[in-house]
PDB file of N, CA, C and O in Angstrom:
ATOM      1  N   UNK A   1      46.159 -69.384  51.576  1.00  0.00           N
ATOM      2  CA  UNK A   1      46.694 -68.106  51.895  1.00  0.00           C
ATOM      3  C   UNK A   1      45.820 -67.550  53.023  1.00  0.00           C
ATOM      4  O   UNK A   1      44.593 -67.573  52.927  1.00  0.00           O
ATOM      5  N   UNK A   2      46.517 -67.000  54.201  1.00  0.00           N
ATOM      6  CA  UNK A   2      45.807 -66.554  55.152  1.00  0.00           C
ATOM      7  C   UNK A   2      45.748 -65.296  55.334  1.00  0.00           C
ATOM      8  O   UNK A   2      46.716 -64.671  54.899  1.00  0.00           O
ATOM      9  N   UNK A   3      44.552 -64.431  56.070  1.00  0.00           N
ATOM     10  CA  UNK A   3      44.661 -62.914  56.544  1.00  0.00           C
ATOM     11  C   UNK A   3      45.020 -63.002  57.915  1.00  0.00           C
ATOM     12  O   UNK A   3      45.425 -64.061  58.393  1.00  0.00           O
ATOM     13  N   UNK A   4      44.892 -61.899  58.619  1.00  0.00           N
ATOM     14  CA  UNK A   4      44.656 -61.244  59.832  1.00  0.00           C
ATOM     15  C   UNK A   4      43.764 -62.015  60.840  1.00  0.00           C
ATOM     16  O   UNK A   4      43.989 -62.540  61.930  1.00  0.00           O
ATOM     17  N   UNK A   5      42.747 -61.893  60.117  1.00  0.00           N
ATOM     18  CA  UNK A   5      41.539 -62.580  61.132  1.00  0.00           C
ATOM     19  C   UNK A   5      40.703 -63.887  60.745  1.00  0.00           C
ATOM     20  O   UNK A   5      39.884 -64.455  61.468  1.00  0.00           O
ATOM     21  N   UNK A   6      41.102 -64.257  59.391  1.00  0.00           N
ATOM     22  CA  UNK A   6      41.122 -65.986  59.029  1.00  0.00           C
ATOM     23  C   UNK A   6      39.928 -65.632  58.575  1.00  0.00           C
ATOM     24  O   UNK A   6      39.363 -66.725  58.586  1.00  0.00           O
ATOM     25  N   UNK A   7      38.982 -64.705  58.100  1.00  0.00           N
ATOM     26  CA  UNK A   7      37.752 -64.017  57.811  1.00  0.00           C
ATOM     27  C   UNK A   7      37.455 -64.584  55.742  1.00  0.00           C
ATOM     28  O   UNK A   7      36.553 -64.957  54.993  1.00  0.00           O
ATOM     29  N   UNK A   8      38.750 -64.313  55.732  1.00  0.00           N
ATOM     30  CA  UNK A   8      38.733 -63.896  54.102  1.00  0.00           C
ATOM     31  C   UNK A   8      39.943 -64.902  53.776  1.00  0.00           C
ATOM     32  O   UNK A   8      40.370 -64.771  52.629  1.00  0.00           O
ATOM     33  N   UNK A   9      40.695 -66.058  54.698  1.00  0.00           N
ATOM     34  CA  UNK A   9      40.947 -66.750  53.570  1.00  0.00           C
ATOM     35  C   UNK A   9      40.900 -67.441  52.505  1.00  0.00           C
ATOM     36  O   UNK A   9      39.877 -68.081  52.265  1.00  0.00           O
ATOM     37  N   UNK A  10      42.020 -67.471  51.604  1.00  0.00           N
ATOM     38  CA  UNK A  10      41.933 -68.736  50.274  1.00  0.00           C
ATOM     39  C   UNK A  10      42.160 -69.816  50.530  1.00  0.00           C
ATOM     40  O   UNK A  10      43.114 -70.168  51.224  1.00  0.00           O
ATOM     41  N   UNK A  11      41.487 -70.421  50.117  1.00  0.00           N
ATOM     42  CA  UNK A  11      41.594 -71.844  49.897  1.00  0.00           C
ATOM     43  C   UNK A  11      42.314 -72.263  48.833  1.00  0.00           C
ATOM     44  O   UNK A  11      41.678 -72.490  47.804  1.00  0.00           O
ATOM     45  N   UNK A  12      43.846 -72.468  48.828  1.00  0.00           N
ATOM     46  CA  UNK A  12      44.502 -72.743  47.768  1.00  0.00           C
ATOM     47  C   UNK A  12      44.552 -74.232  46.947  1.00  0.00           C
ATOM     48  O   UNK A  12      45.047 -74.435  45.838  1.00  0.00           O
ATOM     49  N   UNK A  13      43.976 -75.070  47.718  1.00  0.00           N
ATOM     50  CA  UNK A  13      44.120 -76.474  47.598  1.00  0.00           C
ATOM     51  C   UNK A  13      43.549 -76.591  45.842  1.00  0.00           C
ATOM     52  O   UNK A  13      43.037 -75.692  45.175  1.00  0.00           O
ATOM     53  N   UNK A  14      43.839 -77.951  45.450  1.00  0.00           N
ATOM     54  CA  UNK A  14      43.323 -78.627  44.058  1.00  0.00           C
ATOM     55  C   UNK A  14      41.550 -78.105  43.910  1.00  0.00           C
ATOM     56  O   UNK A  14      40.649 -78.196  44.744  1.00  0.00           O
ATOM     57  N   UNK A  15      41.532 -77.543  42.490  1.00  0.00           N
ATOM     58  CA  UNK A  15      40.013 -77.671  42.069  1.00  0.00           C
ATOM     59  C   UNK A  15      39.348 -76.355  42.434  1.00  0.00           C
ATOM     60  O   UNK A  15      38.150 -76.184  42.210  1.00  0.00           O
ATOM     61  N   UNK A  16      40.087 -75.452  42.975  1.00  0.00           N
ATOM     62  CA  UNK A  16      39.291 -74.114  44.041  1.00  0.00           C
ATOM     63  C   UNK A  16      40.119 -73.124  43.062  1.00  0.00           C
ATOM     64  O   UNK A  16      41.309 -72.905  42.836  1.00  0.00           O
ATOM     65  N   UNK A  17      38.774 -72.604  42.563  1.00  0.00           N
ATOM     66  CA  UNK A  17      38.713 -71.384  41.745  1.00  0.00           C
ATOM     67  C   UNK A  17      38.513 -69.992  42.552  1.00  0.00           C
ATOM     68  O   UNK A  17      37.419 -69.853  43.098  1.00  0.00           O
ATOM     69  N   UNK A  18      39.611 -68.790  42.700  1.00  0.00           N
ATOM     70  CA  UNK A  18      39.099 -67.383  43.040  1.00  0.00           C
ATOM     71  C   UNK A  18      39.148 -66.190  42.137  1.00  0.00           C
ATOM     72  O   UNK A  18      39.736 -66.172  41.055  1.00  0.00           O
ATOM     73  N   UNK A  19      38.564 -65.315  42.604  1.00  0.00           N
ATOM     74  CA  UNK A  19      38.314 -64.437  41.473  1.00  0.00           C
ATOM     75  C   UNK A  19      38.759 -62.896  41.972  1.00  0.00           C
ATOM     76  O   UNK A  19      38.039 -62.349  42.806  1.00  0.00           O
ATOM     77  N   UNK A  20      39.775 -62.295  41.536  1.00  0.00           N
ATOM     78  CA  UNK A  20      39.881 -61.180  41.686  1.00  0.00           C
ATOM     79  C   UNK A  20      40.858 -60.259  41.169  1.00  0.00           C
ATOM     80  O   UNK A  20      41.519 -60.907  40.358  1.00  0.00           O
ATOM     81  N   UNK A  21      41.343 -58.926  41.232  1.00  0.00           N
ATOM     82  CA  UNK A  21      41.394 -57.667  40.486  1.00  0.00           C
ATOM     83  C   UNK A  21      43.008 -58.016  39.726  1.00  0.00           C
ATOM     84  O   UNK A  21      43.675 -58.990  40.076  1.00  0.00           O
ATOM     85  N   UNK A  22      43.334 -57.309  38.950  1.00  0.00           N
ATOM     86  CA  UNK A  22      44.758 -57.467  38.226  1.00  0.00           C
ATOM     87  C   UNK A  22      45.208 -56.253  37.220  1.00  0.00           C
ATOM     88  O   UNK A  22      44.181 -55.905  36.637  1.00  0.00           O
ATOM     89  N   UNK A  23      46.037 -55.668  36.891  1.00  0.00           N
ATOM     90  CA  UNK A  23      46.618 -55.130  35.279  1.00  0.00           C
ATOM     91  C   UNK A  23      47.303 -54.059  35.674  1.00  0.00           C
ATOM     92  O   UNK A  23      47.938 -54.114  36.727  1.00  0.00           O
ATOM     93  N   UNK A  24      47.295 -53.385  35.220  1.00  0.00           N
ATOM     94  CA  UNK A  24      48.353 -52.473  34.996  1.00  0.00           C
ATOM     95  C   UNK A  24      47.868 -51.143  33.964  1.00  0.00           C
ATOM     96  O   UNK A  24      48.402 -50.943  32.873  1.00  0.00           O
ATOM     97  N   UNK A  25      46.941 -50.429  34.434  1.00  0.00           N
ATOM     98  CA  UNK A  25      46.184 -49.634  33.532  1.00  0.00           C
ATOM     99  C   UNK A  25      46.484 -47.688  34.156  1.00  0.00           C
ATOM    100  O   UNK A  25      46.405 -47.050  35.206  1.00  0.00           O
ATOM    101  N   UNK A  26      46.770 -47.500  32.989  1.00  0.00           N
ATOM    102  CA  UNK A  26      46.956 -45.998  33.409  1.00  0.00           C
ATOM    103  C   UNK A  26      46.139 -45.118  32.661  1.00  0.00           C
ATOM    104  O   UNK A  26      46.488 -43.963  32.414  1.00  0.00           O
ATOM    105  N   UNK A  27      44.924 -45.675  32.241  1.00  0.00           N
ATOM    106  CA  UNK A  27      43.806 -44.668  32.009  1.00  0.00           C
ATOM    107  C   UNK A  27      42.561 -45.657  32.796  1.00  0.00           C
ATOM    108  O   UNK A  27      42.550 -46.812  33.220  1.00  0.00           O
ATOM    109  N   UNK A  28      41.727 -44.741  32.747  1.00  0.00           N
ATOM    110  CA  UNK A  28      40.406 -44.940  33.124  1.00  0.00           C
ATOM    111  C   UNK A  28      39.058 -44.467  32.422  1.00  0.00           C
ATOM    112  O   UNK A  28      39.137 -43.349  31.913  1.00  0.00           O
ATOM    113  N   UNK A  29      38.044 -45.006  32.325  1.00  0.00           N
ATOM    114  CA  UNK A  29      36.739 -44.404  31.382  1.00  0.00           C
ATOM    115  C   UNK A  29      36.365 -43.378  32.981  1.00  0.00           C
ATOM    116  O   UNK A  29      36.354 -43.937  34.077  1.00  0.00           O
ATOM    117  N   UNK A  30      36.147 -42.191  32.858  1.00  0.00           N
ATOM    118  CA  UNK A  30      35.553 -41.182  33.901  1.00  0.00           C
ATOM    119  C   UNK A  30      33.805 -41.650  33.445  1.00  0.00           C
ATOM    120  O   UNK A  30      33.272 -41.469  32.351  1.00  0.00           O
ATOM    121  N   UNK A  31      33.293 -42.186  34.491  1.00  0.00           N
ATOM    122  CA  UNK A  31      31.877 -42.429  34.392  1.00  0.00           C
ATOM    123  C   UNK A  31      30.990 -41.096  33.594  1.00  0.00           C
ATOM    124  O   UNK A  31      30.265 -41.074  32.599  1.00  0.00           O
ATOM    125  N   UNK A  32      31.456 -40.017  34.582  1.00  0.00           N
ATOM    126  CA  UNK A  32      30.956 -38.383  34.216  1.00  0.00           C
ATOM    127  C   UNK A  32      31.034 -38.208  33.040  1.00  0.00           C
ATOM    128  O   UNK A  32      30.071 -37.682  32.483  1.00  0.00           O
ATOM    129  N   UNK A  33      32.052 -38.540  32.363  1.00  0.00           N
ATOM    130  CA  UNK A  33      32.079 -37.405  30.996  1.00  0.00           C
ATOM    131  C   UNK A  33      32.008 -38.335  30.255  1.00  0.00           C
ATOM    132  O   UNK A  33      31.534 -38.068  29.151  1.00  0.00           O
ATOM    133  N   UNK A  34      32.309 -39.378  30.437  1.00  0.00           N
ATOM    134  CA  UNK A  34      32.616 -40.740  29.364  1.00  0.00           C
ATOM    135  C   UNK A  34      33.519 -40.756  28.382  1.00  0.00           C
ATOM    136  O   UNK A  34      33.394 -41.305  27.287  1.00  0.00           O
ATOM    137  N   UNK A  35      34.575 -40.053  28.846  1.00  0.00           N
ATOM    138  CA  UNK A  35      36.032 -40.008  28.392  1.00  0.00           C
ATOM    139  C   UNK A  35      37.210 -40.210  29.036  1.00  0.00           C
ATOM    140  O   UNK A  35      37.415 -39.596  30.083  1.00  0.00           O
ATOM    141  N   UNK A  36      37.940 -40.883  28.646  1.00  0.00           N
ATOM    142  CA  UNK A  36      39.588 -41.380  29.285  1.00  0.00           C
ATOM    143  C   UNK A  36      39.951 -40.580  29.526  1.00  0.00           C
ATOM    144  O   UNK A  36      40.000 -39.524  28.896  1.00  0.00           O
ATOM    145  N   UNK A  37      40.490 -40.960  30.984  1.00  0.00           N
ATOM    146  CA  UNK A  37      41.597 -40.092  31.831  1.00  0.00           C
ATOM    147  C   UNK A  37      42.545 -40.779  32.505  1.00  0.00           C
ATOM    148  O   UNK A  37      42.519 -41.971  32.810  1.00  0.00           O
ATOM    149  N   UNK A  38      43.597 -39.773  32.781  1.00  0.00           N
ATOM    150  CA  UNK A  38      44.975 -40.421  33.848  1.00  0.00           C
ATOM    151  C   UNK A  38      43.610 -41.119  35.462  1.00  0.00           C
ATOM    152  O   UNK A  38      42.516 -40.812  35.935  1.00  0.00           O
ATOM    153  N   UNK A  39      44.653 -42.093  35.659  1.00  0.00           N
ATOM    154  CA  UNK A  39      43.957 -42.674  36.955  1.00  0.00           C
ATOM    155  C   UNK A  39      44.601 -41.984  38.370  1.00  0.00           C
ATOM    156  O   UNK A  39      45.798 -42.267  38.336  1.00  0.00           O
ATOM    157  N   UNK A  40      44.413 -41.464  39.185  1.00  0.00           N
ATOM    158  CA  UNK A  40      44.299 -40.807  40.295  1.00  0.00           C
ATOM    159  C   UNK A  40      44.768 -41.707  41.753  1.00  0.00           C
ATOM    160  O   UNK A  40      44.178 -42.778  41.895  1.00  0.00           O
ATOM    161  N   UNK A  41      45.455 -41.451  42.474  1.00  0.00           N
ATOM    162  CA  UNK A  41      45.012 -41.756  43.782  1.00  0.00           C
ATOM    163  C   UNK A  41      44.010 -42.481  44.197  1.00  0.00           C
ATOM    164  O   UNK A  41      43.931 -43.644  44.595  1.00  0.00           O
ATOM    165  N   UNK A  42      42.871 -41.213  43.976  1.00  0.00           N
ATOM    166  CA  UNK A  42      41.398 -41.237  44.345  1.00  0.00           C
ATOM    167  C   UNK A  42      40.601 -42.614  43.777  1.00  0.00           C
ATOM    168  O   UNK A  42      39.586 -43.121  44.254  1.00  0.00           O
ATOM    169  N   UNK A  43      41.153 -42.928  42.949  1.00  0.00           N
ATOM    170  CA  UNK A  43      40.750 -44.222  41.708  1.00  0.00           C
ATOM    171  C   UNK A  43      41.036 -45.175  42.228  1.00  0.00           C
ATOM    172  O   UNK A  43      40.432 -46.213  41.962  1.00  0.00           O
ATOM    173  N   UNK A  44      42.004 -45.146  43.101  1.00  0.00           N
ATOM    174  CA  UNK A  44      42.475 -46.444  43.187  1.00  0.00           C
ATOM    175  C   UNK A  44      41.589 -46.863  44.821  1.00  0.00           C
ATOM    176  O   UNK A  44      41.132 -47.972  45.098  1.00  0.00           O
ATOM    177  N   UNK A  45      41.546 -45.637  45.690  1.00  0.00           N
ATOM    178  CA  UNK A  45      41.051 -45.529  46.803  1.00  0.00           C
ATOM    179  C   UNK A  45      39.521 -45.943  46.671  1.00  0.00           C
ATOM    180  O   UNK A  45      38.822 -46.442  47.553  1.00  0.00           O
ATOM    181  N   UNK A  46      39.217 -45.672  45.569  1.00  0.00           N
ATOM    182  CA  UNK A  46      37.400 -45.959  44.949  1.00  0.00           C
ATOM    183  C   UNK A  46      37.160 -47.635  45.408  1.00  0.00           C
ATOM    184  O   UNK A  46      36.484 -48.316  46.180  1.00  0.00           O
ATOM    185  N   UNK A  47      38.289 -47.772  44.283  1.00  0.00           N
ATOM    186  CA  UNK A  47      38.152 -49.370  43.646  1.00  0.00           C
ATOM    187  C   UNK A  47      38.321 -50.187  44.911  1.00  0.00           C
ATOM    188  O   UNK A  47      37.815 -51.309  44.963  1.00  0.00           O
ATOM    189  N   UNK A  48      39.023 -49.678  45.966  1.00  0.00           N
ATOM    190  CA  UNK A  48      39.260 -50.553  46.991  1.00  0.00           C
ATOM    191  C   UNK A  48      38.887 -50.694  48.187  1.00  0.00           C
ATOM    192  O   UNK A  48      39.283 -51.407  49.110  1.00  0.00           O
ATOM    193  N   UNK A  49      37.737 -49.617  48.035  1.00  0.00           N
ATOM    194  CA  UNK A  49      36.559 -49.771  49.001  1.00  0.00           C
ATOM    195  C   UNK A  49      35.241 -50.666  48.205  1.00  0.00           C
ATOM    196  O   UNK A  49      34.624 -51.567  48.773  1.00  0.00           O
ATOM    197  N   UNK A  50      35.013 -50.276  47.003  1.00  0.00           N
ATOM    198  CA  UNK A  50      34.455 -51.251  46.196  1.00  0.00           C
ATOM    199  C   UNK A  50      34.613 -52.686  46.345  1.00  0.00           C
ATOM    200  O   UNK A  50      33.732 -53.494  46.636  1.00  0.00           O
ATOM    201  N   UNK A  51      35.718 -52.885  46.134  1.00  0.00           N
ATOM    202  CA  UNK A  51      36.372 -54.656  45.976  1.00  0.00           C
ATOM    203  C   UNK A  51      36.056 -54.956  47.181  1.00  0.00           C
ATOM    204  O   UNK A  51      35.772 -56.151  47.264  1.00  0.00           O
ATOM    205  N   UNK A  52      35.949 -54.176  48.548  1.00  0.00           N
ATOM    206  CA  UNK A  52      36.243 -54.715  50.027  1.00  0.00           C
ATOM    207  C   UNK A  52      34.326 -55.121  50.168  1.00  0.00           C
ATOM    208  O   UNK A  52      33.721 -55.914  50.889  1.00  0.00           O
ATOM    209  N   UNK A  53      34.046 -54.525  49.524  1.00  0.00           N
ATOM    210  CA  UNK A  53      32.726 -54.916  49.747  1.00  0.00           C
ATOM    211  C   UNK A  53      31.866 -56.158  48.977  1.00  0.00           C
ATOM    212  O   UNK A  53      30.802 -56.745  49.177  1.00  0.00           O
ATOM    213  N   UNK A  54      32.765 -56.200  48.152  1.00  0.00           N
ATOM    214  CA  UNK A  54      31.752 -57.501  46.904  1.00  0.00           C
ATOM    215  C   UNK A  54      32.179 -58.863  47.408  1.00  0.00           C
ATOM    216  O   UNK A  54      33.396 -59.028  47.497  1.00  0.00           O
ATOM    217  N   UNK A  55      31.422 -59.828  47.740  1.00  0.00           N
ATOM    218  CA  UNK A  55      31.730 -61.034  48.204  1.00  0.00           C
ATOM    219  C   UNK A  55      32.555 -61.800  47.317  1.00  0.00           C
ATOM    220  O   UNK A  55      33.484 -62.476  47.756  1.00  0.00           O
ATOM    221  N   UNK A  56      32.183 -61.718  45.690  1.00  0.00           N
ATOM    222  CA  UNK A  56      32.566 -62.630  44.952  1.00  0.00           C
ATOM    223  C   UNK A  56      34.283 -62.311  44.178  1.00  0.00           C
ATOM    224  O   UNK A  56      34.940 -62.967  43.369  1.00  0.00           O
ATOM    225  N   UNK A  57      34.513 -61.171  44.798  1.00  0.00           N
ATOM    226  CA  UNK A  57      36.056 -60.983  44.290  1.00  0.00           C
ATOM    227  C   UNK A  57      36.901 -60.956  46.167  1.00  0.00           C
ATOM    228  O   UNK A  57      36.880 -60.211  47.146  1.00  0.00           O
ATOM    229  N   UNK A  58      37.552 -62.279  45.764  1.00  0.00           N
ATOM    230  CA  UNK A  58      38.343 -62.500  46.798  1.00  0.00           C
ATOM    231  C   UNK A  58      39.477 -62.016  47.434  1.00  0.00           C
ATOM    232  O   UNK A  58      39.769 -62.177  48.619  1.00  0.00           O
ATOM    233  N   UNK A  59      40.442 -61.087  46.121  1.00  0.00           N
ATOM    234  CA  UNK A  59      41.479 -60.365  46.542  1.00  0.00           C
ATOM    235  C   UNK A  59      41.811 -59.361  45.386  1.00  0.00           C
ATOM    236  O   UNK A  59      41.768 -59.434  44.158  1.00  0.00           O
ATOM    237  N   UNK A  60      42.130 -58.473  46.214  1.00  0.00           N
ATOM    238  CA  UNK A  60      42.934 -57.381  45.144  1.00  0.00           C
ATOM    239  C   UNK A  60      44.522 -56.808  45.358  1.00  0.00           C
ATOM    240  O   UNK A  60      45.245 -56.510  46.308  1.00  0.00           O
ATOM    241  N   UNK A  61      44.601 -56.840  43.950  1.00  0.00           N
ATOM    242  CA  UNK A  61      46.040 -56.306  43.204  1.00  0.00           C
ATOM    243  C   UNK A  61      46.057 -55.465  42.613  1.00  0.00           C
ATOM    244  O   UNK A  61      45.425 -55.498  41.557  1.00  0.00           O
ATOM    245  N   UNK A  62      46.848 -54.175  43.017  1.00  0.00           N
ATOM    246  CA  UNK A  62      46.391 -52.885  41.917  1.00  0.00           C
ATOM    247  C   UNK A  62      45.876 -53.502  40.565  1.00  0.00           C
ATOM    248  O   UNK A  62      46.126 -54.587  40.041  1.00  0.00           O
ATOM    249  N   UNK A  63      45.247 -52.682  40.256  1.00  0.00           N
ATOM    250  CA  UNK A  63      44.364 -53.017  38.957  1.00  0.00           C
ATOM    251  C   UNK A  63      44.916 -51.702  37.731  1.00  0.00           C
ATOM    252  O   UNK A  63      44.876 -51.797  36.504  1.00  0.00           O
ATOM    253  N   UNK A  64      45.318 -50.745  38.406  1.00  0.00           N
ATOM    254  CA  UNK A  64      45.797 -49.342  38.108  1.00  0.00           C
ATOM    255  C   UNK A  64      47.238 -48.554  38.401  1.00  0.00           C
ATOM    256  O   UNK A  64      47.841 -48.798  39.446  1.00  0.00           O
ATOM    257  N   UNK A  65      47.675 -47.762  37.600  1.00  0.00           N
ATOM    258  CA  UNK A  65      48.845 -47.124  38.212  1.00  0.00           C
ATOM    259  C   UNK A  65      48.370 -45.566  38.244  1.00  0.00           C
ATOM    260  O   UNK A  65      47.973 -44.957  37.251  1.00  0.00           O
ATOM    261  N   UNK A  66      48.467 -45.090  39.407  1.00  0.00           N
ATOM    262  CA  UNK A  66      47.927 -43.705  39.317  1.00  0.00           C
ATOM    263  C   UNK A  66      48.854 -42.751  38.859  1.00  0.00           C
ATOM    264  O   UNK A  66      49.987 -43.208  38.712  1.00  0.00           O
ATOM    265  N   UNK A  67      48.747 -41.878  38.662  1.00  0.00           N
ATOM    266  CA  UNK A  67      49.807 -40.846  37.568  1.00  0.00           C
ATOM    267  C   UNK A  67      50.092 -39.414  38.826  1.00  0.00           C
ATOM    268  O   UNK A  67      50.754 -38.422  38.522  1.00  0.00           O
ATOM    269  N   UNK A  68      49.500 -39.591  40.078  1.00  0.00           N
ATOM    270  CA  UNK A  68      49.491 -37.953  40.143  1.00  0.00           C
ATOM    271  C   UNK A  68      50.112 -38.508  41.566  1.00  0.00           C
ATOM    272  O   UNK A  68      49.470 -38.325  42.601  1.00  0.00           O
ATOM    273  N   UNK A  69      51.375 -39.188  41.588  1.00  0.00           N
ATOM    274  CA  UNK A  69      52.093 -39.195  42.712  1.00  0.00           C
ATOM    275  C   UNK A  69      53.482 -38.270  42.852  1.00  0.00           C
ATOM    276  O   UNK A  69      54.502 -38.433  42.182  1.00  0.00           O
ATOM    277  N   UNK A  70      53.294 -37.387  43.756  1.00  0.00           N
ATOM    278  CA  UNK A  70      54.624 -36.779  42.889  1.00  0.00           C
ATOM    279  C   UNK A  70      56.263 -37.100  43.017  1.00  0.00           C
ATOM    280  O   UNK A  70      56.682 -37.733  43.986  1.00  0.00           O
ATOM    281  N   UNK A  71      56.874 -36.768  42.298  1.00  0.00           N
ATOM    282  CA  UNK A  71      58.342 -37.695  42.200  1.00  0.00           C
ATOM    283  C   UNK A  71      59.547 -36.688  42.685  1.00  0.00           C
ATOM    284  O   UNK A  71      60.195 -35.863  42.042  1.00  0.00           O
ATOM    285  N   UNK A  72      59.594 -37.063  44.028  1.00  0.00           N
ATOM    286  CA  UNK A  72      60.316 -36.615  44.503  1.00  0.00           C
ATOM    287  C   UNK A  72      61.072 -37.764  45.023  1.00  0.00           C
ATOM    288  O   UNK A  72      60.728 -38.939  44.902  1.00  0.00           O
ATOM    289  N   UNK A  73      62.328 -37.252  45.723  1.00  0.00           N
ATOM    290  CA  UNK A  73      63.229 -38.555  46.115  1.00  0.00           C
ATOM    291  C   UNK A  73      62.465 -38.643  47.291  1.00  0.00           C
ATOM    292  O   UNK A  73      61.598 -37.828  47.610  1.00  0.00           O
ATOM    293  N   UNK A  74      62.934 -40.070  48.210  1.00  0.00           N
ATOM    294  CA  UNK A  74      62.495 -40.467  49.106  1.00  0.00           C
ATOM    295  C   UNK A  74      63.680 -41.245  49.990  1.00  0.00           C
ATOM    296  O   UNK A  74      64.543 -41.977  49.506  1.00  0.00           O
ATOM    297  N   UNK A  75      63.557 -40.994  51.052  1.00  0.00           N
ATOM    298  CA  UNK A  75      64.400 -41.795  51.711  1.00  0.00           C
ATOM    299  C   UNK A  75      63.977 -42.969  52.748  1.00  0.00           C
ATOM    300  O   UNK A  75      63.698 -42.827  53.939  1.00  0.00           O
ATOM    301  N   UNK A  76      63.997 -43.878  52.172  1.00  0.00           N
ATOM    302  CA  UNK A  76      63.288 -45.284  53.352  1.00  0.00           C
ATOM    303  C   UNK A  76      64.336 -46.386  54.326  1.00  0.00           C
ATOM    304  O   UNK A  76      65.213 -47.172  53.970  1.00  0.00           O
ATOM    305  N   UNK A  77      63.889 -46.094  55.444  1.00  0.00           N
ATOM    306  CA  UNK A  77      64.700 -46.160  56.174  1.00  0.00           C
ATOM    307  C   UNK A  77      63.896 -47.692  56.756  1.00  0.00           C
ATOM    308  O   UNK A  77      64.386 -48.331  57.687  1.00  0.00           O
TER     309      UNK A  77
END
């Protein structure tokens, strides 16, 4: 699997193990209070400056669904 700038590809071939983000989670432990909360925007924006920085996780996939998007219609053109 390739990127942009060939920096960060996978190596998909036989025997090649990678490691990185996955699920589907709509709470979060808040470090601060040390109690569960809805996951945010902001949460997800955290995690993915985080992930961009750790060598040993190769790719990310929301890991989270944030709750505070608001639901309005949309039109995509």
């Amino acid at each position: 699997m390739y990127n942009r700038d060939g920096k960060n590809d996978l190596n998909l071939t036989k025997e090649r193990v990678h490691l990185g983000t996955g699920g589907a989670a709509v709470k979060i432990l808040d470090l601060e209070t040390g109690k569960a909360r809805s996951i945010t925007l902001q949460d997800v924006y955290q995690l993915t400056r985080l992930v961009d920085q750790l060598d040993n996780i190769r790719f990310l996939v929301r890991p989270f669904i944030p709750t505070n998007i608001p639901e309005k219609p949309m039109t995509v053109s």
